[in-house]
PQR file of N, CA, C, O and H, with PARSE charges and radii, in Angstrom:
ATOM      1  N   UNK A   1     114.301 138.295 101.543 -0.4000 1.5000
ATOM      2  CA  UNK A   1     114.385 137.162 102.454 -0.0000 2.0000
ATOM      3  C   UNK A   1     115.703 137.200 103.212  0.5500 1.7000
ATOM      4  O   UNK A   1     116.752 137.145 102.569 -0.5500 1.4000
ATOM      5  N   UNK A   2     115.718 137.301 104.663 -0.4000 1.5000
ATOM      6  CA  UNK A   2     117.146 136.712 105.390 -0.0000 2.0000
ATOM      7  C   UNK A   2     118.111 135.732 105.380  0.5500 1.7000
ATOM      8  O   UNK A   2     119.264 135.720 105.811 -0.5500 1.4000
ATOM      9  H   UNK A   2     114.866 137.346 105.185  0.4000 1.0000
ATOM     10  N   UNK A   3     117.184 134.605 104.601 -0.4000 1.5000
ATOM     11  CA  UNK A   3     117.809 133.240 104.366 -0.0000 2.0000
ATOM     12  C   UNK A   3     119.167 133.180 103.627  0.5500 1.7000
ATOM     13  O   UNK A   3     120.190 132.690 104.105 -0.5500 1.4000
ATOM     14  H   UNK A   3     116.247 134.615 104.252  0.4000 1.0000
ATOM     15  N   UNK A   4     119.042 133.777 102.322 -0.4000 1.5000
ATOM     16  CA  UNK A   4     119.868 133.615 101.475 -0.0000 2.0000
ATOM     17  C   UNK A   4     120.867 134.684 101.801  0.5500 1.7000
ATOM     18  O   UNK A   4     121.914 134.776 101.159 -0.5500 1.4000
ATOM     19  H   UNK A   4     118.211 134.175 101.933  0.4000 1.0000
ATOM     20  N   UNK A   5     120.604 135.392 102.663 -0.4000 1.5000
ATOM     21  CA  UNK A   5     121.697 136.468 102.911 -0.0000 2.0000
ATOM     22  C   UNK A   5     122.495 135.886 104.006  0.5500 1.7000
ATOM     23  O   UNK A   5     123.722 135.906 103.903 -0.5500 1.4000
ATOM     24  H   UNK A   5     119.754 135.318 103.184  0.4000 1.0000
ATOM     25  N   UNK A   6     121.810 135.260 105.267 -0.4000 1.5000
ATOM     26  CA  UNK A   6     122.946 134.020 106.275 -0.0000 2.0000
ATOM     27  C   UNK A   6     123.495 133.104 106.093  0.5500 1.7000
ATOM     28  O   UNK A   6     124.425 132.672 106.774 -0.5500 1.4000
ATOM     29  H   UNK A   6     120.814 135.244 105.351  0.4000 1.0000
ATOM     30  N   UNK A   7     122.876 132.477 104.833 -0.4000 1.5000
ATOM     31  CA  UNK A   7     123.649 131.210 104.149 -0.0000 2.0000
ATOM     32  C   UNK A   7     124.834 132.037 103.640  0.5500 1.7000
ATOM     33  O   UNK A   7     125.861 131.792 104.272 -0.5500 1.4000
ATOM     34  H   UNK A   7     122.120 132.828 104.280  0.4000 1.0000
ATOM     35  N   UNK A   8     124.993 133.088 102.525 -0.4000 1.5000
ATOM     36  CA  UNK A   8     125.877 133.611 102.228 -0.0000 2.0000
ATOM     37  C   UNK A   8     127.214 134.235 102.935  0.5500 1.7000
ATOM     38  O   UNK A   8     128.299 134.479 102.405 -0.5500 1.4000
ATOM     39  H   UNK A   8     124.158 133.288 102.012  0.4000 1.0000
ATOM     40  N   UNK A   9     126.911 134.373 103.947 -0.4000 1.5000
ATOM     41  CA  UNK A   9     127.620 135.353 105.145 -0.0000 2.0000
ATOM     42  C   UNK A   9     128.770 133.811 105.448  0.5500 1.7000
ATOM     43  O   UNK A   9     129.995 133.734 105.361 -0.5500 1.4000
ATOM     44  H   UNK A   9     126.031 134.176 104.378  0.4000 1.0000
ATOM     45  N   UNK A  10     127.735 132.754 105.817 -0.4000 1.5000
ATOM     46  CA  UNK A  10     128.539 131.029 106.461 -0.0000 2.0000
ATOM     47  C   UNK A  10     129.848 130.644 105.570  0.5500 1.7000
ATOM     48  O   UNK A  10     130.934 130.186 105.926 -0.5500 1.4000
ATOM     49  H   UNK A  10     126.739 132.817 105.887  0.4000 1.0000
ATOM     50  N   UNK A  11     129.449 130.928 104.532 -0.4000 1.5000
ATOM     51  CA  UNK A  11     130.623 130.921 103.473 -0.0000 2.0000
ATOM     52  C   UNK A  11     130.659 129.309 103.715  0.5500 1.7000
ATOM     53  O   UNK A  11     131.540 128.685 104.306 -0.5500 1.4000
ATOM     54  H   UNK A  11     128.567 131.300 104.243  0.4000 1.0000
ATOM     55  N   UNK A  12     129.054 128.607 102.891 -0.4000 1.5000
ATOM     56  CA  UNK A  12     129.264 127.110 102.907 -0.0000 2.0000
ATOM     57  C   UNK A  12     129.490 126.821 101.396  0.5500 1.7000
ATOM     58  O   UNK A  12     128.848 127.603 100.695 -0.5500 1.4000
ATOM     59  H   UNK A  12     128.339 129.114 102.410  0.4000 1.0000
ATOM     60  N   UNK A  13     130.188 125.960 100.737 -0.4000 1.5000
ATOM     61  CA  UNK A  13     130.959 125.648  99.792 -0.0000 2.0000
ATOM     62  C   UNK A  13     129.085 125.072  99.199  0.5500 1.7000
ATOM     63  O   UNK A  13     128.131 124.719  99.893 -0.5500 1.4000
ATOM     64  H   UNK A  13     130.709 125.325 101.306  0.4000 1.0000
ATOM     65  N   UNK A  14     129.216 125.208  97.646 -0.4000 1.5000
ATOM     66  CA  UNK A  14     128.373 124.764  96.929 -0.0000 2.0000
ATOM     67  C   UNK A  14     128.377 123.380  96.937  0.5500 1.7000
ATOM     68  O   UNK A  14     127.265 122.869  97.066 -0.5500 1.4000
ATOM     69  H   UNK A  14     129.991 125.495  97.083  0.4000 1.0000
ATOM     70  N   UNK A  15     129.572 122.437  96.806 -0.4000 1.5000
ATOM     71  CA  UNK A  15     129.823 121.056  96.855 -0.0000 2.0000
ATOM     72  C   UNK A  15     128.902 120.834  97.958  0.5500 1.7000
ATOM     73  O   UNK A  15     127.950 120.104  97.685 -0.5500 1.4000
ATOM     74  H   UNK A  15     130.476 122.852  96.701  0.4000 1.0000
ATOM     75  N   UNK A  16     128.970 121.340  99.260 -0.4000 1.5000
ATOM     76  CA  UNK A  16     128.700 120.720 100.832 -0.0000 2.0000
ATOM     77  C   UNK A  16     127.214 121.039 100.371  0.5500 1.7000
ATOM     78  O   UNK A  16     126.624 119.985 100.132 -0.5500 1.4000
ATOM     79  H   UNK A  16     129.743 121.933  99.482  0.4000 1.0000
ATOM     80  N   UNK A  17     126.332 122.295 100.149 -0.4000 1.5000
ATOM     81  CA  UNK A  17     124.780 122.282  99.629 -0.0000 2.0000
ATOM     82  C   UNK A  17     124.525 121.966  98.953  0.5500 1.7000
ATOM     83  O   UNK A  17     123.396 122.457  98.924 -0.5500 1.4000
ATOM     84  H   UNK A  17     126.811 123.151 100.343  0.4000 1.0000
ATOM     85  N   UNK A  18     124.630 121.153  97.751 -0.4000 1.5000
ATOM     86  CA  UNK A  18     124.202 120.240  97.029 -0.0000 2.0000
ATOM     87  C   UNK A  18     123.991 118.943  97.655  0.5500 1.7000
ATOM     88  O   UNK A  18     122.911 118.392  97.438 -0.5500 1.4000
ATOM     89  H   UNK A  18     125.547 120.754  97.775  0.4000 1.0000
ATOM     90  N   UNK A  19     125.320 118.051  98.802 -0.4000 1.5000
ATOM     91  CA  UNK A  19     125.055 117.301  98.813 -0.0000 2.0000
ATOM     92  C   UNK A  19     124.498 117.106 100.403  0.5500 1.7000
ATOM     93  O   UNK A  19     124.647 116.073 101.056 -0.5500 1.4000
ATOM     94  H   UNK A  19     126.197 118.498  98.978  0.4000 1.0000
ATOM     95  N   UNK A  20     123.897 118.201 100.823 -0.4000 1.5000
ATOM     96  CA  UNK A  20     122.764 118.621 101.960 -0.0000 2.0000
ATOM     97  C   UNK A  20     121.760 118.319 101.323  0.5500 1.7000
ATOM     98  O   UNK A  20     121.167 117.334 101.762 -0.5500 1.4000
ATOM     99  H   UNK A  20     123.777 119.041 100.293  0.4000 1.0000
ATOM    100  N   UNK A  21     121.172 118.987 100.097 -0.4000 1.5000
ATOM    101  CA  UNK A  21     119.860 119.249  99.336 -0.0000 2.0000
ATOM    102  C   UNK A  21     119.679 117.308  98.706  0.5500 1.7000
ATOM    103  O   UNK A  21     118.598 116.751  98.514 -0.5500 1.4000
ATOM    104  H   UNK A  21     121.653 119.787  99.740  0.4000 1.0000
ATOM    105  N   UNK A  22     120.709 116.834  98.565 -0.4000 1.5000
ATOM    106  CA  UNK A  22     120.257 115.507  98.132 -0.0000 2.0000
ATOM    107  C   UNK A  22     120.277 114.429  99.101  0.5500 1.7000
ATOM    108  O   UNK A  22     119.630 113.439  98.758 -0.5500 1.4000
ATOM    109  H   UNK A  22     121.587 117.287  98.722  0.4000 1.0000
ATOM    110  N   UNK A  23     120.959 114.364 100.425 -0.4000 1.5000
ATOM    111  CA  UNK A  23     120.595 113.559 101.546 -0.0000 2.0000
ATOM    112  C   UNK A  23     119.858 114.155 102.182  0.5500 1.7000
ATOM    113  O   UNK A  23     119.677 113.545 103.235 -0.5500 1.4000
ATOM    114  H   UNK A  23     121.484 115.168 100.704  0.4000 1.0000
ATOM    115  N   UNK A  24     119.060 115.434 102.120 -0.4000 1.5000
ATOM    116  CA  UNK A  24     117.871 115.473 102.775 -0.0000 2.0000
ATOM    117  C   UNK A  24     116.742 115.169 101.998  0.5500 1.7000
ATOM    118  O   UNK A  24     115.631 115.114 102.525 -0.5500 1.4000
ATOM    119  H   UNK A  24     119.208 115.930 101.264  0.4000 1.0000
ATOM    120  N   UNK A  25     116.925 114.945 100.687 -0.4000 1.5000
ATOM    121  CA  UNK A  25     115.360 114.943  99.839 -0.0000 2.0000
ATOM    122  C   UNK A  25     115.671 112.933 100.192  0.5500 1.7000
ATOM    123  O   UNK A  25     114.700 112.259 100.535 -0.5500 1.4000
ATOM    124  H   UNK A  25     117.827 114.990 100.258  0.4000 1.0000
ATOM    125  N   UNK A  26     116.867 112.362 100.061 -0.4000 1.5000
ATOM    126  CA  UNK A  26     116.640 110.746  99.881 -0.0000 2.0000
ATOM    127  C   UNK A  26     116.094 110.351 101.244  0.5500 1.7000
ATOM    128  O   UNK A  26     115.361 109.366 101.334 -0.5500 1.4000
ATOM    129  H   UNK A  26     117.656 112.909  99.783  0.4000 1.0000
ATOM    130  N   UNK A  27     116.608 111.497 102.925 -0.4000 1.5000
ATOM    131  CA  UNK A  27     115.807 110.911 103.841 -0.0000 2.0000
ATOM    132  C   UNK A  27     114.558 111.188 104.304  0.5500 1.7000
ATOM    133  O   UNK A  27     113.831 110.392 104.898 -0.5500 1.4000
ATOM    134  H   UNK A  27     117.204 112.297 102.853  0.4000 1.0000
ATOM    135  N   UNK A  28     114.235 112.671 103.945 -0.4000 1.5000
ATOM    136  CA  UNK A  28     113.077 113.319 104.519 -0.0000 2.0000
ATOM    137  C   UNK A  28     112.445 114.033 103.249  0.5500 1.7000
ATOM    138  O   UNK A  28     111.814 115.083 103.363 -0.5500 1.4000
ATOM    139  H   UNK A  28     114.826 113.317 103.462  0.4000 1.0000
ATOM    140  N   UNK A  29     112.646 113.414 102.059 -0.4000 1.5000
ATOM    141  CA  UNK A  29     111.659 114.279 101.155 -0.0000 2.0000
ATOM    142  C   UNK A  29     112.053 115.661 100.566  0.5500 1.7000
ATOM    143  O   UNK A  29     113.190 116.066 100.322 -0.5500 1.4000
ATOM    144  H   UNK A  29     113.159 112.560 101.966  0.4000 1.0000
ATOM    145  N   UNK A  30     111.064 116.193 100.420 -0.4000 1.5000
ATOM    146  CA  UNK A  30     110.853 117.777  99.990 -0.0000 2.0000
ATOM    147  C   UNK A  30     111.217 118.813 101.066  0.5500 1.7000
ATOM    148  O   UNK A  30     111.807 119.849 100.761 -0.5500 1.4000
ATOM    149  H   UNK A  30     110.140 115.865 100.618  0.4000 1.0000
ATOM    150  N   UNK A  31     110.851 118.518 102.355 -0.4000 1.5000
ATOM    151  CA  UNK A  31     111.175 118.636 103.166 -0.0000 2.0000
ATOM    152  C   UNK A  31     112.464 118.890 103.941  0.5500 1.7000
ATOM    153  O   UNK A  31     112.670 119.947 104.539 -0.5500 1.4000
ATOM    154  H   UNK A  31     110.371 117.677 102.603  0.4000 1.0000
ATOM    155  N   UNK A  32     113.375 117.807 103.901 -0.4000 1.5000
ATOM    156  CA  UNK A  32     114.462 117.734 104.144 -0.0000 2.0000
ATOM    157  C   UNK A  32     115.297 118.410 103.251  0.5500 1.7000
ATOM    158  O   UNK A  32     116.254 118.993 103.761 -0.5500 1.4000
ATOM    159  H   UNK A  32     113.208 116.949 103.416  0.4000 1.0000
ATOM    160  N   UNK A  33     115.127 118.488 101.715 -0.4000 1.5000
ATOM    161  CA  UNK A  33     115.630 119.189 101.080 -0.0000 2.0000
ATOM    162  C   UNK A  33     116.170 120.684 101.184  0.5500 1.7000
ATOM    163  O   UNK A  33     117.088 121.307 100.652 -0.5500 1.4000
ATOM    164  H   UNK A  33     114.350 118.015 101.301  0.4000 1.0000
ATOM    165  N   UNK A  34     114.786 121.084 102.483 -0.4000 1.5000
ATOM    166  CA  UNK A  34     115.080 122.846 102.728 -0.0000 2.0000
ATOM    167  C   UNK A  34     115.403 122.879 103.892  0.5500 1.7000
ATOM    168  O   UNK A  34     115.662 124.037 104.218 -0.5500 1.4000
ATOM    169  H   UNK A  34     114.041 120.577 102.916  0.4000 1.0000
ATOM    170  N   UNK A  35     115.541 122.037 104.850 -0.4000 1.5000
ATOM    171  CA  UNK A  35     116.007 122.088 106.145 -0.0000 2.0000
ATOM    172  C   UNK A  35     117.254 121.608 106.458  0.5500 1.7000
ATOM    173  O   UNK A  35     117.905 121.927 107.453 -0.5500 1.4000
ATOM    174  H   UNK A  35     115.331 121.096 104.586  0.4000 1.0000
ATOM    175  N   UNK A  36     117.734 120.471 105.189 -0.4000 1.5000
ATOM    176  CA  UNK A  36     119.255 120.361 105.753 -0.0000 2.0000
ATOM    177  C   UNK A  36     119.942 121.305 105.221  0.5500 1.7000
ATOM    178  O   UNK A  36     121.140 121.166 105.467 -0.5500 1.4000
ATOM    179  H   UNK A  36     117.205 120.212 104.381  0.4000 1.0000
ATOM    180  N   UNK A  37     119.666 122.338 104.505 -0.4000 1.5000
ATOM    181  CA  UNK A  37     120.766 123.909 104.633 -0.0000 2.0000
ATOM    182  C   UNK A  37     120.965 124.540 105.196  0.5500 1.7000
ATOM    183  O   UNK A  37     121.840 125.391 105.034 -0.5500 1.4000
ATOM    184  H   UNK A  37     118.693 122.452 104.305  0.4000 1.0000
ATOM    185  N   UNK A  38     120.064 124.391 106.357 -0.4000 1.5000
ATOM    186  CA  UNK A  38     120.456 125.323 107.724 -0.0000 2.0000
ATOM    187  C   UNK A  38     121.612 124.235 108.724  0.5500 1.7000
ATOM    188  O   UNK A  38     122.692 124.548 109.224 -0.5500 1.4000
ATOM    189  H   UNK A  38     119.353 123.700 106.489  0.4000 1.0000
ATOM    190  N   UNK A  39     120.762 122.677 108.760 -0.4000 1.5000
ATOM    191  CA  UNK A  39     121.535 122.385 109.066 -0.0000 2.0000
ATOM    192  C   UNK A  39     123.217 122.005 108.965  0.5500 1.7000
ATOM    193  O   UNK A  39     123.938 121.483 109.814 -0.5500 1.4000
ATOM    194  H   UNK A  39     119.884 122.423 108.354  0.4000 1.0000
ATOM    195  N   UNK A  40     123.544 122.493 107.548 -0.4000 1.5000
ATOM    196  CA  UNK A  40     125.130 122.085 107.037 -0.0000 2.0000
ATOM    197  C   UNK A  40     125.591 123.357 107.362  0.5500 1.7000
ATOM    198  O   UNK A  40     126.815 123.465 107.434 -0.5500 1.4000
ATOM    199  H   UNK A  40     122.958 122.917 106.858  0.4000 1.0000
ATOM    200  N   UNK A  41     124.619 124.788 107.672 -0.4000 1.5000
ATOM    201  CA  UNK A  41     125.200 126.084 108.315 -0.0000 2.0000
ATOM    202  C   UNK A  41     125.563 125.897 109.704  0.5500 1.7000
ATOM    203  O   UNK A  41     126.537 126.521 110.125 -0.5500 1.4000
ATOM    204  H   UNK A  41     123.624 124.700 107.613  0.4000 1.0000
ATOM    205  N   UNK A  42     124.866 125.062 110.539 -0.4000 1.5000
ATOM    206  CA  UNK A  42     125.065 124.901 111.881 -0.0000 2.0000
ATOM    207  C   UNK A  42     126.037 123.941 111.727  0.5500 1.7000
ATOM    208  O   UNK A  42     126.951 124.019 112.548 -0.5500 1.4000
ATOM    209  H   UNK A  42     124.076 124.555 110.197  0.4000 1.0000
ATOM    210  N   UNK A  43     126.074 123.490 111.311 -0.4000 1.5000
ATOM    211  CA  UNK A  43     127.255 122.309 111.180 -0.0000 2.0000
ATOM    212  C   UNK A  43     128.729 122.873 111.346  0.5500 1.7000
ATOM    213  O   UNK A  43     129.593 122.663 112.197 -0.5500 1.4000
ATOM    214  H   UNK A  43     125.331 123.427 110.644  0.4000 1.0000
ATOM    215  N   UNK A  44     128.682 123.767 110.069 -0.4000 1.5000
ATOM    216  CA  UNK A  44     130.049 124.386 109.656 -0.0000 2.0000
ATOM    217  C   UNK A  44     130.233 125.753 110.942  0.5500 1.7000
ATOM    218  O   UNK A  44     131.090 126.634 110.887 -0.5500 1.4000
ATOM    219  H   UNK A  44     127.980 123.937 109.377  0.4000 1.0000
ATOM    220  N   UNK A  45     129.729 125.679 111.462 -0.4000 1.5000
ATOM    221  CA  UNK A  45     129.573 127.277 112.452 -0.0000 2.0000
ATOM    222  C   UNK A  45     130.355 126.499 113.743  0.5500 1.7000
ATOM    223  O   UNK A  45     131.163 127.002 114.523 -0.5500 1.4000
ATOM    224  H   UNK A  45     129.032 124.963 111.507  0.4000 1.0000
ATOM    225  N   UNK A  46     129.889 125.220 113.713 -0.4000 1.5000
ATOM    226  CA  UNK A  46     130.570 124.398 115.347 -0.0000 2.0000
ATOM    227  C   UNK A  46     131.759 123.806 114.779  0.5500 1.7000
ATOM    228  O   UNK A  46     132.873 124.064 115.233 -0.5500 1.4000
ATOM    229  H   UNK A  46     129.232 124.811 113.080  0.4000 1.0000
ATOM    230  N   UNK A  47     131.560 122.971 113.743 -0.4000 1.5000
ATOM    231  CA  UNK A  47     133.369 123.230 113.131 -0.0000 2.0000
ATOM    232  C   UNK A  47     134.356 124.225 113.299  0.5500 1.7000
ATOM    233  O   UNK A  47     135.574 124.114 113.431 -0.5500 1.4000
ATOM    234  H   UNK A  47     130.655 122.761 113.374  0.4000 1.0000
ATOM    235  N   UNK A  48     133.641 125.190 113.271 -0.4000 1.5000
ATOM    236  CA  UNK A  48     134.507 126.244 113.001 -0.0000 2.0000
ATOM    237  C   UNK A  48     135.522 126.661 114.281  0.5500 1.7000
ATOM    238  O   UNK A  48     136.573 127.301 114.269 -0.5500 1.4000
ATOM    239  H   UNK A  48     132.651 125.280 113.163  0.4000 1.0000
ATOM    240  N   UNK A  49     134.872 126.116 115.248 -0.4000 1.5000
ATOM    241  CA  UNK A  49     135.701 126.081 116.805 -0.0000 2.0000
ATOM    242  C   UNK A  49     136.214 125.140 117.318  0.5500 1.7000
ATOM    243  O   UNK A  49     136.327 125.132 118.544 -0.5500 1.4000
ATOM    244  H   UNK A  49     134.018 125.596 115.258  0.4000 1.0000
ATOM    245  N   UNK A  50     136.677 124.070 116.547 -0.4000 1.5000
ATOM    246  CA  UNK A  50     136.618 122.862 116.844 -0.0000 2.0000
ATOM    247  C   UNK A  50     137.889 122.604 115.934  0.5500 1.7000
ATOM    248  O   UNK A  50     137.859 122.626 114.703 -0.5500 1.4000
ATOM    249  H   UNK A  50     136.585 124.077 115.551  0.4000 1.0000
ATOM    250  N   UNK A  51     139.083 122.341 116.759 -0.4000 1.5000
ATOM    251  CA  UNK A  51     140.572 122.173 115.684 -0.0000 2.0000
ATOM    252  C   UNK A  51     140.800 121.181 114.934  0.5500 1.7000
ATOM    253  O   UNK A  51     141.268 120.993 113.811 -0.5500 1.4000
ATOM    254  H   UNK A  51     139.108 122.323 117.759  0.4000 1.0000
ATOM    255  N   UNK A  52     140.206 120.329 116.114 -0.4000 1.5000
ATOM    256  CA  UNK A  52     140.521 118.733 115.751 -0.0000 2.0000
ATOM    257  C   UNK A  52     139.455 118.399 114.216  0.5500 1.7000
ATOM    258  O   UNK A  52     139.650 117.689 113.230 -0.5500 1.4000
ATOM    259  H   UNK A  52     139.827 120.481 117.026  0.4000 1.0000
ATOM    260  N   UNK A  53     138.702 118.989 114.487 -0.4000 1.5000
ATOM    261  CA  UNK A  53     137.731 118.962 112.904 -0.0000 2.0000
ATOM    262  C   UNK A  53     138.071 119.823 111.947  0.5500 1.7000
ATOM    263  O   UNK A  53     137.102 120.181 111.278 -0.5500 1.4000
ATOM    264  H   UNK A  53     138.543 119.566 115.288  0.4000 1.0000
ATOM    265  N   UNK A  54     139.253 120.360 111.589 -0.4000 1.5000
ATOM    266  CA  UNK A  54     139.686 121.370 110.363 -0.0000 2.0000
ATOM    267  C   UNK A  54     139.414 120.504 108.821  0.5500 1.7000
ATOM    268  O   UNK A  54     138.882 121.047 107.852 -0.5500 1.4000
ATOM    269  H   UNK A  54     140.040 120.069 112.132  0.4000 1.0000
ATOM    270  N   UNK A  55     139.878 119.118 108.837 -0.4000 1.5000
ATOM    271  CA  UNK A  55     139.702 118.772 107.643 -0.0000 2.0000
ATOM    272  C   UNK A  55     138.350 118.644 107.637  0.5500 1.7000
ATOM    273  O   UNK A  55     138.091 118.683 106.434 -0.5500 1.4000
ATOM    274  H   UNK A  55     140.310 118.677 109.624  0.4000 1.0000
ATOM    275  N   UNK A  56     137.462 118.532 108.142 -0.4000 1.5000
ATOM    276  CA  UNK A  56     136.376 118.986 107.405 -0.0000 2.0000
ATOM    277  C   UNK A  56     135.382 120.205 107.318  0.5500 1.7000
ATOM    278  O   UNK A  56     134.431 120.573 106.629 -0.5500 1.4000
ATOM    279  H   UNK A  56     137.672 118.500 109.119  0.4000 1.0000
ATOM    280  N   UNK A  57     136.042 120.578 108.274 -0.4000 1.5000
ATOM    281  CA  UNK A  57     135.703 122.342 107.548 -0.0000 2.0000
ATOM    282  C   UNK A  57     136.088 122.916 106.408  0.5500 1.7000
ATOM    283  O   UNK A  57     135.527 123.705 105.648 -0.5500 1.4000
ATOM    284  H   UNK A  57     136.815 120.279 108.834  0.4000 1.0000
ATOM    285  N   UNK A  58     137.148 122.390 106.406 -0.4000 1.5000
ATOM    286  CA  UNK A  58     137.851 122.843 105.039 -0.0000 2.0000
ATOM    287  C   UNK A  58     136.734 122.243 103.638  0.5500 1.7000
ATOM    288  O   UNK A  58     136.448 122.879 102.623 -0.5500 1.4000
ATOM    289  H   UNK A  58     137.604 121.749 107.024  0.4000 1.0000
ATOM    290  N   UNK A  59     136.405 121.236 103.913 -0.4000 1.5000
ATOM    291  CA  UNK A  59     135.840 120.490 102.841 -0.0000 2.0000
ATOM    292  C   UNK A  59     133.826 121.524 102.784  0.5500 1.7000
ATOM    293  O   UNK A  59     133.138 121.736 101.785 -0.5500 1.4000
ATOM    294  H   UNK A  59     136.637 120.720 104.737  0.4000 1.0000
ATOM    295  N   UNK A  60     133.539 121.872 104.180 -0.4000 1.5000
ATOM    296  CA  UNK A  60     132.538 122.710 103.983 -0.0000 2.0000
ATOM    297  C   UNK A  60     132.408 124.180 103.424  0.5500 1.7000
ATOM    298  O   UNK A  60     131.353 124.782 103.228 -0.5500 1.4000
ATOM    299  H   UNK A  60     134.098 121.699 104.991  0.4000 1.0000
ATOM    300  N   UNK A  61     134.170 124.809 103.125 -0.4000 1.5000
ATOM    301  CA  UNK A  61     133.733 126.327 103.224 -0.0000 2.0000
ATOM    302  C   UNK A  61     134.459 126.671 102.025  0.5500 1.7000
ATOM    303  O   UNK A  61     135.206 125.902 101.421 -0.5500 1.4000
ATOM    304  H   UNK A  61     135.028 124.320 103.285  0.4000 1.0000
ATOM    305  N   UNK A  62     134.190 127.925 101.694 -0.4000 1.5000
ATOM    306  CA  UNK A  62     134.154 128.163 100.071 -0.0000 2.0000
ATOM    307  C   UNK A  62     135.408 128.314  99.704  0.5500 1.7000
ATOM    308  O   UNK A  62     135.996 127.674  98.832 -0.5500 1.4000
ATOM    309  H   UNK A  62     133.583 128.550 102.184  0.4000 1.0000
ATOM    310  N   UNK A  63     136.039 129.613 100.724 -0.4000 1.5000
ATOM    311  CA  UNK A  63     137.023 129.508 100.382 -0.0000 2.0000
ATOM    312  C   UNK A  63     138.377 129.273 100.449  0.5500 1.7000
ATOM    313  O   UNK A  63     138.949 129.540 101.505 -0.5500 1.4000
ATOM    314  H   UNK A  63     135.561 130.133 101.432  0.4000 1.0000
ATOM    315  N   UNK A  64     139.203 128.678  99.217 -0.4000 1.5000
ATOM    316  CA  UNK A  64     140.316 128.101  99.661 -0.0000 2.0000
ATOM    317  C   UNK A  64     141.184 128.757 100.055  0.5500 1.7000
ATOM    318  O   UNK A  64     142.115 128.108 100.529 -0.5500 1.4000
ATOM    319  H   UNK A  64     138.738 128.462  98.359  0.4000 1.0000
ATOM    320  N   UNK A  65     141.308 130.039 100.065 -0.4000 1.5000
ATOM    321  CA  UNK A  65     142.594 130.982 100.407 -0.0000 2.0000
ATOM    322  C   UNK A  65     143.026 130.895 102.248  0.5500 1.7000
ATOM    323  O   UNK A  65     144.023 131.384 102.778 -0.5500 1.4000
ATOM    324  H   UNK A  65     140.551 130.567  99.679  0.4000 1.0000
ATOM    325  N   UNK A  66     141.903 130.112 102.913 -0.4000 1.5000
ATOM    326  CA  UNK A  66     142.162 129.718 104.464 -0.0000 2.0000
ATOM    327  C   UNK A  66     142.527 129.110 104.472  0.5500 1.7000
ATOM    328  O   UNK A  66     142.795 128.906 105.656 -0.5500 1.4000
ATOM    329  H   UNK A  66     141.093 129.715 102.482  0.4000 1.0000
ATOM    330  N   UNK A  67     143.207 127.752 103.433 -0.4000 1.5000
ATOM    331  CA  UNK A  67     143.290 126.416 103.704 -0.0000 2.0000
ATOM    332  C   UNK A  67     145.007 126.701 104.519  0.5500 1.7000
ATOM    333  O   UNK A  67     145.499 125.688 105.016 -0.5500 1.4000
ATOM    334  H   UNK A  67     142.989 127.917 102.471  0.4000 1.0000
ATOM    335  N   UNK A  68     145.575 127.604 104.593 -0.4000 1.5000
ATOM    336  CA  UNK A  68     146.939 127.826 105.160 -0.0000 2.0000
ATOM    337  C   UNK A  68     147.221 128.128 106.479  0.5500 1.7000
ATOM    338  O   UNK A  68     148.214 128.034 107.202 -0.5500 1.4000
ATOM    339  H   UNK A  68     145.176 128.427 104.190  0.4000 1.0000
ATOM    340  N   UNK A  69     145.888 128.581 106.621 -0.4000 1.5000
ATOM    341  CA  UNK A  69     145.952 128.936 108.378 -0.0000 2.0000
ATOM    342  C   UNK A  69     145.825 127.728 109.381  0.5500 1.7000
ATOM    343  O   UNK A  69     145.864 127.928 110.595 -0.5500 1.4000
ATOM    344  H   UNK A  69     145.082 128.657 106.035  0.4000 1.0000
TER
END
């Protein structure tokens, strides 16, 4: 599958997909459960160009060894 190999590449923090996988199952079900992981990838991808939003990129991505840049 491609999935789990682009999620991996995003370098989205386990904290941030967990709590994707549980505000999408409380708004949209079963459903939402598998679609807001793409969306917390798109999320963190437009963060990622975006300065003024660092603190919460930081809070989306795995790892901490960027938090200095």
């Amino acid at each position: 599958m491609i999935f789990p190999k682009i999620v991996a590449q995003l370098n989205v923090s386990t904290w941030a997909t967990l709590v994707a996988i549980i505000a999408g199952g409380i708004l949209w079900g079963v459903s939402g459960m598998i679609l807001f992981i793409p969306f917390i990838g798109i999320l963190k991808i437009v963060l990622d160009y975006i300065p003024e939003a660092r603190a919460f990129n930081i809070l989306l991505e795995r790892d901490s060894t960027k938090r200095g840049k």
